[in-house]
C-alpha positions as CSV (number, residue, x, y, z in Angstrom):
1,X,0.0,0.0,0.0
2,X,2.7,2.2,1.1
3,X,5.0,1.5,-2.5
4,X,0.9,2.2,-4.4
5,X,0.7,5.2,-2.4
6,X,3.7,6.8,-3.0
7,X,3.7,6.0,-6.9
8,X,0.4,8.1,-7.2
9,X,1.6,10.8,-5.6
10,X,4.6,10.9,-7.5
11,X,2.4,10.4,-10.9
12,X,0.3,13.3,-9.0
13,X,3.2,15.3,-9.2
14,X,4.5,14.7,-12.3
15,X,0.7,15.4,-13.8
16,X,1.1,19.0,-11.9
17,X,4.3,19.5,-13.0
18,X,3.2,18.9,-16.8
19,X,0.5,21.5,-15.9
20,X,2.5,24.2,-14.8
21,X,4.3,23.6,-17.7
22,X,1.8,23.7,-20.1
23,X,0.3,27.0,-18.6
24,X,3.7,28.5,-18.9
25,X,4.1,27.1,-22.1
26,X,0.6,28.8,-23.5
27,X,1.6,31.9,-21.9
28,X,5.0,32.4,-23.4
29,X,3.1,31.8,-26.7
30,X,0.6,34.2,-26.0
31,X,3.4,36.3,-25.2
32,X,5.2,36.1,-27.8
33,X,2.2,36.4,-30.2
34,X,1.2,40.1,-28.4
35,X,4.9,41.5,-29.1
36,X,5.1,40.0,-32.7
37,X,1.9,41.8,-33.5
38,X,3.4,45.2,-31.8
39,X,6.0,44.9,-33.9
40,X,4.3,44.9,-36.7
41,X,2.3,48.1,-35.7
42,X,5.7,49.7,-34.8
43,X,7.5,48.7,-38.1
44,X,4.3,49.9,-40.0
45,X,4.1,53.2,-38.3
46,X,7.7,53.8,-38.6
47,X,7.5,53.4,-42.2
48,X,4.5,55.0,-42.8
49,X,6.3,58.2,-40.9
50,X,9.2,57.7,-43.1
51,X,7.0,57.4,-46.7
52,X,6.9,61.2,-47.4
53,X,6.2,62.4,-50.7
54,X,9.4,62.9,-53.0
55,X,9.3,66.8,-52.7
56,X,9.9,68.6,-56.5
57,X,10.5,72.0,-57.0
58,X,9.4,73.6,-60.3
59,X,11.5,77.3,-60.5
60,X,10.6,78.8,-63.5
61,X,8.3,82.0,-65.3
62,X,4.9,82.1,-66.1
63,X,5.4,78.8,-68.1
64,X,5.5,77.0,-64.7
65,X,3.0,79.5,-63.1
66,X,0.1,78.2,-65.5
67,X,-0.1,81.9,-66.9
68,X,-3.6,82.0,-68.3
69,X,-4.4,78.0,-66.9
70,X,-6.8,76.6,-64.3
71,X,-4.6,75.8,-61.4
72,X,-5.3,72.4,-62.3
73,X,-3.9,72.5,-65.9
74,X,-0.8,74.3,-65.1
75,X,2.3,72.7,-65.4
76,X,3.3,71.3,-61.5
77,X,-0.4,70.1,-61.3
78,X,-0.3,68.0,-64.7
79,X,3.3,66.6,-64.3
80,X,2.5,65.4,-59.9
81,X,-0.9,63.5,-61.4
82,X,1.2,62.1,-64.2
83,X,4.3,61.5,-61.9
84,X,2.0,59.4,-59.4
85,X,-0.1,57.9,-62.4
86,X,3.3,56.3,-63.0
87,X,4.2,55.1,-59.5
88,X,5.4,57.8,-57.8
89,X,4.6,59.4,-54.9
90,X,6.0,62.9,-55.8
91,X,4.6,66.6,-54.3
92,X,4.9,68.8,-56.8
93,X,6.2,72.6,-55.5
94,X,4.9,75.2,-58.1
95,X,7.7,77.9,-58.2
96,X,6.8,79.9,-61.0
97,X,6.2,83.2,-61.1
98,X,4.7,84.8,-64.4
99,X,6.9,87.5,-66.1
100,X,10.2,86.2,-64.1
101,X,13.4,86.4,-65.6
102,X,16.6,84.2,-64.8
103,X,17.7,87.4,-62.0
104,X,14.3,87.0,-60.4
105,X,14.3,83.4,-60.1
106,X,17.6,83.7,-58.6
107,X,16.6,86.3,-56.2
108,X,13.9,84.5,-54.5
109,X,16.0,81.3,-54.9
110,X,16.1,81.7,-50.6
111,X,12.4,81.7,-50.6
112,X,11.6,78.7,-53.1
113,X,13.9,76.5,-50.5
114,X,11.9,77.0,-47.5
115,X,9.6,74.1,-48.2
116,X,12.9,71.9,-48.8
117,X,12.8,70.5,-52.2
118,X,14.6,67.1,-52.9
119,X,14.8,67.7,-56.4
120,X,14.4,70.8,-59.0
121,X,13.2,71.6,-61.9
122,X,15.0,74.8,-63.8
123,X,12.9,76.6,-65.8
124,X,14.1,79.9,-66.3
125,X,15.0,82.3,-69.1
126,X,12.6,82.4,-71.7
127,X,11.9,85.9,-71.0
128,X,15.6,86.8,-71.0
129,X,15.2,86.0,-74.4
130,X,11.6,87.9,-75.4
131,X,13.3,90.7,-74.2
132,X,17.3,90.5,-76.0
133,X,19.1,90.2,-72.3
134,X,22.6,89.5,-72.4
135,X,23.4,85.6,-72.6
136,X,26.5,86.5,-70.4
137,X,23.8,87.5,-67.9
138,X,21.4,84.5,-68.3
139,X,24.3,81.9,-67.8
140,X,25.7,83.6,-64.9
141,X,22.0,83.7,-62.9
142,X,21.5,79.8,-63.8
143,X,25.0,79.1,-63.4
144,X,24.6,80.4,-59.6
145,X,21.0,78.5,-59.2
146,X,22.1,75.5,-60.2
147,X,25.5,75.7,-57.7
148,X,23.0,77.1,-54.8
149,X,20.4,73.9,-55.5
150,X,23.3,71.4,-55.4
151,X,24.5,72.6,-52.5
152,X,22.1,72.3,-50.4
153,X,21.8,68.8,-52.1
154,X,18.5,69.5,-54.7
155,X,19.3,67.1,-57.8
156,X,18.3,69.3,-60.5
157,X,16.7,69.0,-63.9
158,X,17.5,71.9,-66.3
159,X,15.0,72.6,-68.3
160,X,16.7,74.5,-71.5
161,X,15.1,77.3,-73.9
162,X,15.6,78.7,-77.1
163,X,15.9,82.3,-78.1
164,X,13.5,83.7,-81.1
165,X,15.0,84.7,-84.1
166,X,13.8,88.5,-84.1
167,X,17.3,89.0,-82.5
168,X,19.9,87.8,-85.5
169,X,21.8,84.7,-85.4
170,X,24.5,85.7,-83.2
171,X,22.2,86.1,-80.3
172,X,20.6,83.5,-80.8
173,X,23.7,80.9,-81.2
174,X,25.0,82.7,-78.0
175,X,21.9,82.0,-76.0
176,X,21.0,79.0,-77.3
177,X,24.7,77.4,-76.0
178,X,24.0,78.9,-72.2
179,X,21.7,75.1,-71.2
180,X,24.0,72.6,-72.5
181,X,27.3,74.3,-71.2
182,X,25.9,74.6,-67.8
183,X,24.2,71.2,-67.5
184,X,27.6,69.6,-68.6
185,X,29.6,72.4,-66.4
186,X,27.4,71.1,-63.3
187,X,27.0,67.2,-64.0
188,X,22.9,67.7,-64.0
189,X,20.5,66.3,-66.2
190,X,19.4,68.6,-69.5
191,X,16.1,68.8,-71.0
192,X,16.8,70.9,-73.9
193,X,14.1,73.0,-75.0
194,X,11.2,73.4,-72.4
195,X,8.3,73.8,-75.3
196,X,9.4,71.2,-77.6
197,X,6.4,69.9,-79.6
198,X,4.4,72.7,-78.6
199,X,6.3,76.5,-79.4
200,X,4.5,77.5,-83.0
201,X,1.9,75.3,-82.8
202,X,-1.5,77.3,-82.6
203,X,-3.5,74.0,-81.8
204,X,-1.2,74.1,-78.5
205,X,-1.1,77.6,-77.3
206,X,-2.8,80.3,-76.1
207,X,-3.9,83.0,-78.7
208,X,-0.6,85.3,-77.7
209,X,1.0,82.7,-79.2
210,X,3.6,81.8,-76.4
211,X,2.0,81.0,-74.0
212,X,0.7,76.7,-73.9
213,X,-3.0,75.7,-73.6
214,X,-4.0,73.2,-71.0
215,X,-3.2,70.4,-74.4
216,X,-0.1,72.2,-74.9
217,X,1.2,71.8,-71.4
218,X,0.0,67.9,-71.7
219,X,2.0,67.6,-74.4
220,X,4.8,68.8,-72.6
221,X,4.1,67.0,-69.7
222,X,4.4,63.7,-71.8
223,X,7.6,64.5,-73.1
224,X,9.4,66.0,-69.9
225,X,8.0,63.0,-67.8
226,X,10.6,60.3,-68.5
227,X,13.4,62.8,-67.7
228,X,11.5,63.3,-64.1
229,X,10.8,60.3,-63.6
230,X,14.9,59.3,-64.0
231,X,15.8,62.6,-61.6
232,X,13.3,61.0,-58.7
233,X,14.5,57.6,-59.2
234,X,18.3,57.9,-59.2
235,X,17.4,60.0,-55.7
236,X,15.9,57.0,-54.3
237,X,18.6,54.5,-54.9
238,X,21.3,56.9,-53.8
């Protein structure tokens, strides 16, 4: 009776034992279940804080502005909805002031950089040219934009122009050089004439003539997009 006796309690034991284990077991699970899930909501959150939209500045004239445009048409509006249409998620900075020359957009250069633009685009000096400024000057404003953006580490797009003829063909040579010597003097990407596919074309501008109608900034958007698209990607992988 004695050897029974003591063999239940011992199998008594063993049964309480496997208990206690079991609880602690279903515990730790539990445990380990609630802090997996937190981590989840922490990793999620901490991403989600750290998915902000690629900022991208557009300094330009009244070509950026959307002179004559619903705000929706103008130029910044068109390219973010086509930007995002493609995958990315881009804010699109409208920095164009209408009548601006490449001196003004330098001079407010401080101003367009408060809202701290990852990437520019530079559209400037198409009314250097309607008004027969000096090339000299034109480069040297764009020359010191361009320095000023990468320094405070903007990866830029310039956006190039093309002077009208009234001016003879030495002006216009001179001007026309000013983009691509600066975009290979700066190591920046060059789109080389801001109203390709749409300057002369009535069915694409305004009645003045110069300035694009909401199909004419479409078009331009289609063309300029790829070469945004390529300035906001090589951001991300560096």
């Amino acid at each position: 009776m004695g050897t029974g006796n003591g063999r239940a309690a011992a199998t008594a034991r063993r049964g309480t034992t496997g208990n206690r284990y079991a609880l602690r077991r279903r515990h730790f699970n539990r445990a380990v279940t609630v802090l997996s899930a937190m981590a989840l909501i922490l990793l999620a959150d901490y991403g989600g804080a750290r998915a902000e939209p690629v900022r991208l500045l557009v300094l330009g004239d009244s070509l950026a502005a959307g002179y004559g445009l619903a705000p929706e048409d103008a130029f910044p509006a068109r390219l973010e909805r086509r930007l995002r249409r493609d995958g990315l998620d881009v804010r699109v900075l409208n920095g164009g002031v209408s009548g601006d020359t490449s001196a003004g957009g330098r001079a407010r250069l401080d101003w367009a950089l408060a809202d701290r633009p990852q990437a520019a685009i530079v559209e400037l000096g198409a009314n250097d040219a309607l008004r027969g400024l000096d090339p000299a000057m034109t480069r040297a404003n764009l020359d010191a934009v361009i320095a000023r953006l990468k320094r405070e580490g903007v990866r830029v797009l310039l956006a190039g122009m093309l002077a009208p003829p009234n001016f003879g063909r030495d002006y216009e040579r001179a001007f026309n050089a000013v983009y691509p010597a600066l975009a290979r003097r700066h190591g920046v990407a060059l789109y080389p004439f801001f109203l390709d596919g749409v300057a002369t074309d009535p069915a694409l501008n305004q009645p003045d003539g110069i300035h694009p109608n909401a199909r004419g900034v479409a078009e331009i958007v289609d063309r300029i997009a790829p070469y945004v698209a390529r300035l906001i990607r090589a951001g991300q992988r560096g």
